[in-house]
C-alpha positions, 0 to 999 in steps of 0.5 A: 500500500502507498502512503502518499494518498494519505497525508497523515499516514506519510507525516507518520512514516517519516517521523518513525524513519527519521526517528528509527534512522537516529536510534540505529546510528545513535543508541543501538550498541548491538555489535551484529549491526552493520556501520552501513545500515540506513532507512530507506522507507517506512510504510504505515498501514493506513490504520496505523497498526503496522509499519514496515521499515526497509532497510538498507545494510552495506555488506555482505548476505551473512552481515545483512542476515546479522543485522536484520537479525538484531533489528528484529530482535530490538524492534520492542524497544524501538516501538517503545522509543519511537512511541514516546517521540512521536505524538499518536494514539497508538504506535505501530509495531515496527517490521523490518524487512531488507530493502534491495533496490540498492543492489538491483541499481548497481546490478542494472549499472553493471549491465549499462557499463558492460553493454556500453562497454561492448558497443565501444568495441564493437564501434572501434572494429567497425571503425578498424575495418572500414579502415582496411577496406 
């Protein structure tokens, strides 16, 4: 579900993620968190019980796994934190989930530079072999 059609719902997914985002870097001192772990989006249900907050962690699948791990484990804590920052009846319980739209761009780039790559070659052989006729 998008948030943007409904004003309050956004309001609140971008408190929770500047809130979260500042906890991550700032107070949670579980070792299994990634230094490279930031908050790429949170979506609120639109009856505000349920926010989904994607994650992006630098790193390899096990340290990714890690740190999901650990986020997970401390979501009770970060729902109370978060509950006592932001001014809402009712605090959502938080569900971390792995965002990979990081990875796919740089897996989309890498196709564009090696196709880029390829055409230049082709060009340049193309350019040869005029040459030779």
């Amino acid at each position: 579900m998008r948030t943007l059609s409904y004003p309050r719902v956004s309001r609140l997914a971008e408190e929770i993620k500047k809130h979260i985002s500042y906890m991550i870097r700032n107070e949670l001192r579980d070792p299994r968190i990634a230094p490279m772990t930031s908050i790429t989006e949170v979506e609120v249900t639109r009856d505000l019980r349920y926010a989904s907050v994607y994650v992006s962690i630098f790193g390899g699948k096990e340290e990714q796994e890690d740190t999901l791990e650990a986020l997970k484990k401390s979501s009770g804590f970060i729902r109370r934190e978060v509950g006592q920052k932001i001014k809402a009846r009712y605090t959502p319980e938080i569900l971390f989930k792995i965002d990979k739209s990081i990875e796919k761009g740089f897996e989309i780039q890498n196709v564009i530079s090696r196709i880029n790559r390829e055409d230049k070659i082709n060009k340049e052989a193309e350019i040869k072999e005029e040459e030779n006729d």
